[in-house]
N, C-alpha and C positions, 0 to 999 in steps of 0.2 A: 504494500500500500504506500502510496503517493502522499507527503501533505506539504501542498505550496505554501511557501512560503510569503508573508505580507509583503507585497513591495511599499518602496516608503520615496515620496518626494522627498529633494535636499531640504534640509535648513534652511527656510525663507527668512529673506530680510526683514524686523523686524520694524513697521514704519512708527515714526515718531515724528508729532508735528513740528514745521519749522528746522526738521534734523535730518540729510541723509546719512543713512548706517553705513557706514565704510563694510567691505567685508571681511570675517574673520575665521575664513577657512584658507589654511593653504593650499592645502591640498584640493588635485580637481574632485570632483564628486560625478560618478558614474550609477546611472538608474538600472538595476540591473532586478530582474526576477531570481530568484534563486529554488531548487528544486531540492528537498531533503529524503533522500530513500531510507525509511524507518531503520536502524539495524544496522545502517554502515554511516561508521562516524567522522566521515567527511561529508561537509553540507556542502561544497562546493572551492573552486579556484575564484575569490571575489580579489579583483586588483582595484583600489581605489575605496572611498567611504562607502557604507552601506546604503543604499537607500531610502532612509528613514528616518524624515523629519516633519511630524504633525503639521499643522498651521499653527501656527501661538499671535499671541498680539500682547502690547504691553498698553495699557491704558494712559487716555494724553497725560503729556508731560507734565510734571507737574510744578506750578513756579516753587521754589527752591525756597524753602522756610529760612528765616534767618539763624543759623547756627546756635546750640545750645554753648555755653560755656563749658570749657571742661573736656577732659577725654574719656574716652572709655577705659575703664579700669575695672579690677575687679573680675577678670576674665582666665578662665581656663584652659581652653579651649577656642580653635578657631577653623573654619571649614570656608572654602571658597567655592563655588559654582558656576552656573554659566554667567548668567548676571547678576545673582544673587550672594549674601556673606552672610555667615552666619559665626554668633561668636555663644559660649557656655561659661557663663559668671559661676563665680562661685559660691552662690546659694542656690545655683542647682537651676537657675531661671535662664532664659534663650532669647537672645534678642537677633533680629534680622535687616537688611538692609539692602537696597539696588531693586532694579526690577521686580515687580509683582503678579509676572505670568502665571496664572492660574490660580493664585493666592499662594506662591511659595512662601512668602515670607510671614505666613503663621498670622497674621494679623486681624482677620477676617475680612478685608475686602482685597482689591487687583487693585490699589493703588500704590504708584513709586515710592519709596522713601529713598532721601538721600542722605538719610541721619537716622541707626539703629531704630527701632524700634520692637515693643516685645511681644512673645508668640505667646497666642490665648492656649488657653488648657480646654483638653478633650471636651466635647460638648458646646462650646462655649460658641455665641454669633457677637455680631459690632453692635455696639462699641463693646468689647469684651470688659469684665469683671472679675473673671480670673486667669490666672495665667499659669504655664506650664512649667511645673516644681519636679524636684528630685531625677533629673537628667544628667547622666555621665558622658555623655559623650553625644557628638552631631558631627551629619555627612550632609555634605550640599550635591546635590545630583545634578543635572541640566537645569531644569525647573520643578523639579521638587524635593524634599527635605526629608531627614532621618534623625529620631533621637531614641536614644540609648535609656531607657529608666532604670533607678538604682534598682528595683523589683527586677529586671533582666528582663521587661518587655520592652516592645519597640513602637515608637508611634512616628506617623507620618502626612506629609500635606503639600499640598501643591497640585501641577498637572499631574493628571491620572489616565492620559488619553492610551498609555501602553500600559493597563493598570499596575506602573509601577507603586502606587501606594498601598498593593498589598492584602488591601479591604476587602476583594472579592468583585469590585467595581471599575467602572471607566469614569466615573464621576470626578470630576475635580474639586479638592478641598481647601476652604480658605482657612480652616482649622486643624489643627491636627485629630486626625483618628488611628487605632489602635490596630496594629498589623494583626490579620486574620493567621492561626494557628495552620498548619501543613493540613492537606485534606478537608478545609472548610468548604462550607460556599456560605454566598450572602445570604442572608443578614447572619454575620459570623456567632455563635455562640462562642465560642472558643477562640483566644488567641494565644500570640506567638509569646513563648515564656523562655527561660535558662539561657539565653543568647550572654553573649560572651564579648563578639566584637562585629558592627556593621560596615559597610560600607556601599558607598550609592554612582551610580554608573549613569549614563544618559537616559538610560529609560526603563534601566534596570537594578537591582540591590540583591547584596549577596549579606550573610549571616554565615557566626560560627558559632555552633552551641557550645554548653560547658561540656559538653558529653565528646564535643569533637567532631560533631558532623557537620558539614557546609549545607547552606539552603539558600534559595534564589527565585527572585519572582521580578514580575515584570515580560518586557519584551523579552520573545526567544528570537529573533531573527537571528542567524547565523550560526543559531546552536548556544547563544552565550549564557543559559540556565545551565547549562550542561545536564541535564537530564537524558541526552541522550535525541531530541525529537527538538521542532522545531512549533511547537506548541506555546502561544502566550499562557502566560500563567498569572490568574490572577491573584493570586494566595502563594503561598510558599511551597517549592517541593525541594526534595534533595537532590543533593548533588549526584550523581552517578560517579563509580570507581576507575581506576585508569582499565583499558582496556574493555570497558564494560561496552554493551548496544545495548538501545531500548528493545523492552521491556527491561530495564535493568533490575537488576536481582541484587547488587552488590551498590555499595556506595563510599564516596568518599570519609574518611574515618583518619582521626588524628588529626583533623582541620586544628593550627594553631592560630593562621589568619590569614581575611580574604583581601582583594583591592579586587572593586569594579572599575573598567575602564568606559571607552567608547564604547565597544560592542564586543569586549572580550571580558574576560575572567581570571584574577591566577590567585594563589592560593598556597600557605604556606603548611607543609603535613609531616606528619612521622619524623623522622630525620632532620628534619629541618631541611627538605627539598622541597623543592619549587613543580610545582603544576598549572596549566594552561587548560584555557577551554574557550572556545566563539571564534572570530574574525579572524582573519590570520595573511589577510589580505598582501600584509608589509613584513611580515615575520613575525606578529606581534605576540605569538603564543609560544616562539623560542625552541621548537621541536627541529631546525630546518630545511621547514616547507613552507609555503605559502596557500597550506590546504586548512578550508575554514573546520573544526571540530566541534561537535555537540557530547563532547565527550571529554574529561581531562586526557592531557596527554602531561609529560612529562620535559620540562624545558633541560636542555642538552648545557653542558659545561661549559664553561671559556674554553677557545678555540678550536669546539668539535665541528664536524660536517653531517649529513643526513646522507646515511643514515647512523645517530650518534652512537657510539658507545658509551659514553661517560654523561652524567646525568649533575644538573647544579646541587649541589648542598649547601651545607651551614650558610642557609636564607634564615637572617633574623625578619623579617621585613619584604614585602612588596609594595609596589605602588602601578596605576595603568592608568594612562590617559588615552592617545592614540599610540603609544609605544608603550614600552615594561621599563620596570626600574625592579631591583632587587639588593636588599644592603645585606651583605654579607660581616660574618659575625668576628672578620679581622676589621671590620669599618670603610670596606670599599664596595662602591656600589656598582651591580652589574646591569648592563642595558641590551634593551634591544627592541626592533621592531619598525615604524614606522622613523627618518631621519631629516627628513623634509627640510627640517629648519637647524637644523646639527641638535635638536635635542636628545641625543645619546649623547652627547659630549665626546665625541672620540676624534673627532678634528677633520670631521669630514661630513656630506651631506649624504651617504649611502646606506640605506635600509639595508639591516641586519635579520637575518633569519636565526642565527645564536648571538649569545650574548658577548658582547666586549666589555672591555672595562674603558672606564670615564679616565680622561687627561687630568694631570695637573695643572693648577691655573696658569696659565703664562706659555704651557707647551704648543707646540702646532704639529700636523699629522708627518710623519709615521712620529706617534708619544712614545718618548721612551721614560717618562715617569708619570705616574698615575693617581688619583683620589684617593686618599684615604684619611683615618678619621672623622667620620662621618657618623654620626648618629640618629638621625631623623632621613627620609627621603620623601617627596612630592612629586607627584608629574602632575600637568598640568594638558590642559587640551593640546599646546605644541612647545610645552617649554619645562625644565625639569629644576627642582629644587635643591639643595644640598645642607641640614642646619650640621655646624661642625659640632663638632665635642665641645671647642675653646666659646660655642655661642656665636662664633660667625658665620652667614649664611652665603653662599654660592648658587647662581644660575645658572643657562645655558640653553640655549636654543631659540623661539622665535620671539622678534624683541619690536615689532611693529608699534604695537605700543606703548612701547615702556617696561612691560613686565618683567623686564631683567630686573631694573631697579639700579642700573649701573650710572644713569643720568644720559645716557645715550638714548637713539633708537636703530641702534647697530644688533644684528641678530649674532648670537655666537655660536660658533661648534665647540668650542672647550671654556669651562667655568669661568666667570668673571665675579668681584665682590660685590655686593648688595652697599647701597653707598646708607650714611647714616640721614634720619630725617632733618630736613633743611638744607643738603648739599646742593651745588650743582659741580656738575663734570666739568674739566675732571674732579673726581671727589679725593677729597684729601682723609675723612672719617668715615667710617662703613658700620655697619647695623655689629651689635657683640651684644652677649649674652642672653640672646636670646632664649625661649622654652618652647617654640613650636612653631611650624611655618607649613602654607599648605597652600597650593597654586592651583589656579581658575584657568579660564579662557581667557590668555594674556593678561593675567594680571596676578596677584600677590596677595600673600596676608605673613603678617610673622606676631606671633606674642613678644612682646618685650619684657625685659627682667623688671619693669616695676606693674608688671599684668594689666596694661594698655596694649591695643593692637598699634600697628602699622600696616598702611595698604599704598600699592603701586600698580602703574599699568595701566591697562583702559580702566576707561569712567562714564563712557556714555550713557548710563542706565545705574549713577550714581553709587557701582556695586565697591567702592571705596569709600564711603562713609563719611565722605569729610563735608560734603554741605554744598559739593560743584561737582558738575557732571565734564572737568579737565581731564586730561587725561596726565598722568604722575608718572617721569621718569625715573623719579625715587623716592622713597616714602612719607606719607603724610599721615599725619595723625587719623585714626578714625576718631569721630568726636561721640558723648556722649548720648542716651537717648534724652528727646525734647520730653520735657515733662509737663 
C-alpha cells in the first residue's frame, strides 16, 4: 500500500503594511510530491527544501509602544523561532515577543508585540487573568511554542495547521493547551506525562521520556516522526528502532535527547551515539546518502564514506536546523548536512553527507586546527551557535542580517566572536559569561551572566524585543515586559 505524501507550497512572504519582507530562505525551494512505500525506509531522493509551507499572515503592524524602562531580567531560559522569542523567568512564568502568527506568543490574541509580553495559562481567553506557572523549560518552533511543566507534562500554542500542537487538532491556539497522551484522539482524556526533554521543529516536536523513549507528532512529510510511515500525526506516537519498517514492533529506547530540525530529527541514545530520521535532502541525517528516512538511521563518524563502518559517539548534545550540529563530550562540535551559507563552519560552502569538525576562529579551508571547548551548541534556520566554556559565544554561517552578531553583514564559513552590547565593528568587547544562547531564523538570543537576555539579527517582526522593528548587527538589550 501506497500513502502520498502532502505536498506543501514554499514559505510565503509574509505581507506587512507599509513593509516589503526581504526574503529569508537561501536556499532554492523545489515543489516536489513525494511517494512513501509503507515498509521501506527511504521516503524518497528530495534535493532542495520540502514543500511545505501553510499560508500564515501576521496581523497589521502594529505602531510601536513606547519602551518600558528597564530590561528583562530574571530569566532562565531563552528559545528563538521563526519570528517569535521566547524567554523562562525564574518563577516559572513565560513571556513572548515578535510576530503573533496564529497566536504563538501565548497571549490570547494574533497581535505583534515588540516588547515581551506574558503567556496566559491553560484555559484562559483576552484579556487573560492568569498566567502560565511552574514551567522548566520552552522551545520556539516556526510559529508555534513548547513548555516543559515541572509535573513533566507539556503544553502548547500557536499555528496548529500541521497539528503540531499535539491536541489531537488543526485548530490554532492563542493559548496554550495540554499535549494529548500517545494513542488519544480528541477531545483528549489523557495527556502526555514523564517527559524528560522537548524540543520543537517547523511543524513538528519531538519528546524524551524518563523511561527513555523518543515521541513525535506533528507533520510526517518526509518520514521526520520517524514512525516509520508518512502519516500526520496529531497526538504523539513513538519513535520506531534503527533498522525497524512500519508496522514497527520495536522502538527507539535509551533516548537521552532529541533536536527537531527543519524537516528532520536526531537524537541522542544508549552510548551516547547519534541517530537520524526525515529529510536528508543535503546530508542532513549524516548516514552518507542523501536518501530521505522514516526511520532512525544511525549518523556515520568523522571522516567515514557510505557505506560507513564506524558510527559517531560520545554525543553529549545535538542541535538541527537545516543542517546537524552534535557537541561531543571532549567539547568539539560535529557538523553536517545542508552548507549553503558555510554554517558547518569548516571553511567552505559544500554540503556534507558525514560529519566534519568546525575550524578555529581565525582559520581558512583546508583547517588544520579546530573548535573546541565548547559547551552549549545552536543551529539556527542557516547559521550555527557556539556558547564557550570561558562564557564566550561564536557564530558562523548566514549573516544577511546581522545574526552573527559580529557588527558586520558578512556571512562566514568559520567562527567569528559575538561583539559585546553597544559595539560597533570593528568590535573591540565581545559578549563573556554568558548561560545560554539559542538561534532563530537569522537572528540570536544569548542569556547574560546578570539573567537579562540579548538579541541580534533581523527584527522585522520585532522578534528582538527591544521596542524597533531595526535590524541589530550586535546585540541589544531585550527590554522588559510593559506593565
Amino acid at each position: 500500500m501506497v500513502s502520498q505524501l502532502r505536498g506543501r507550497s514554499s514559505r510565503p512572504p509574509i505581507a506587512v503594511p507599509g513593509r516589503s519582507l526581504r526574503p529569508v530562505r537561501a536556499a532554492a525551494v523545489v515543489v516536489l510530491a513525494v511517494a512513501l512505500a509503507v515498509g521501506d525506509a527511504s521516503v524518497g531522493n528530495v534535493s532542495g527544501l520540502p514543500p511545505e509551507r501553510p499560508a500564515t499572515s501576521v496581523s497589521a503592524r502594529p505602531v510601536p509602544p513606547r519602551a518600558a524602562p528597564g530590561e528583562l531580567g530574571s530569566v532562565t531560559a531563552v528559545a528563538a523561532g521563526y519570528w517569535h522569542s521566547l524567554a523562562l523567568r525564574s518563577d516559572g512564568t513565560v513571556v513572548a515577543w515578535g510576530a503573533n502568527v496564529g497566536g504563538v506568543l501565548g497571549d490570547g490574541t494574533t497581535v505583534s508585540r515588540s516588547t515581551p509580553v506574558r503567556v496566559c495559562a491553560v484555559g484562559q481567553t483576552a484579556p487573560c487573568t492568569r498566567f502560565l506557572t511552574d514551567v522548566v523549560a520552552v522551545r520556539a518552533g516556526d510559529f508555534h511554542s513548547l513548555a516543559l511543566l515541572r509535573d513533566r507534562t507539556v503544553v502548547s500554542w500557536g499555528s496548529n495547521t500541521e497539528s503540531q500542537l499535539g491536541d489531537g487538532t488543526t485548530i490554532n491556539r492563542t493559548v496554550p493547551v495540554r499535549v494529548c497522551a500517545v494513542g488519544q484522539t480528541a477531545p483528549c482524556s489523557q495527556f502526555l506525562h514523564g517527559i524528560r526533554s522537548i524540543s520543537a521543529g517547523t511543524f513538528h516536536n519531538l519528546a524524551a521520556t524518563d523511561t527513555g523513549l523518543a515521541l513525535a507528532w506533528g507533520s510526517n512529510y518526509v518520514g521526520r516522526l520517524g514512525d516509520g510511515t508518512g502519516i500526520y500525526r496529531p497526538v504523539p506516537v513513538q519513535v520506531c528502532a534503527v533498522g525497524e519498517s512500519a508496522p514497527c514492533t520495536r522502538f527507539l529506547s535509551g533516548v537521552r535527547s532529541v533536536a527537531a530540525g527543519a524537516a528532520h530529527s536526531l537524537a541522542v541514545v544508549d552510548n551516547a551515539s547519534a541517530v537520524a530520521w526525515g529529510w536528508n535532502g543535503q546530508g542532513q541525517l549524516g548516514d552518507g546518502s542523501t536518501l530521505n528516512r522514516a526511520v532512525p538511521v544511525r549518523v556515520c563518524a568523522l571522516g567515514q564514506v557510505a557505506p560507513c563502518q564506524r558510527f559517531l559517539t560520545a554525543v553529549n548534545a545535538v542541535a538541527a536546523g537545516f543542517h546537524s550540529m552534535a557537541l561531543r563530550g571532549d567539547g568539539s562540535p560535529a557538523v553536517w548536512g545542508m552548507n549553503t551559507d558555510g554554517q558547518l563552519g569548516d571553511g567552505t560552502t559544500v554540503d556534507r553527507t558525514t560529519p566534519v569538525r568546525v575550524c578555529a576562529p581565525g582559520e581558512t579551508a583546508p583547517c588544520t586546527r579546530f573548535l573546541y571547548g565548547v559547551r552549549q551548541i545552536a543551529a539556527g534556520e542557516s547559521h550555527s551557535m557556539a556558547q564557550l566554556s570561558s562564557g564566550g559565544v561564536l557564530t558562523w554561517g548566514d549573516n544577511l542580517l546581522g545574526g552573527l552578531g559580529d557588527g558586520t553583514f558578512i556571512s562566514r564559513s568559520t567562527p567569528v566572536r559575538v561583539c559585546a552590547v553597544g559595539q560597533t565593528a570593528p568590535c573591540t568587547r565581545y559578549l563573556v559569561l554568558i548561560r545560554a544562547v539559542s538561534a532563530g531564523v537569522r537572528y540570536s538570543l544569548a542569556l547574560q551572566p546578570d539573567y537579562t537576555v540579548a538579541a541580534w539579527g533581523y527584527n522585522d517582526f520585532f522578534q528582538l524585543g527591544d521596542g524597533t522593528s531595526i535590524q541589530r548587527p550586535v546585540p541589544v538589550q531585550v527590554l522588559a515586559p510593559r506593565t
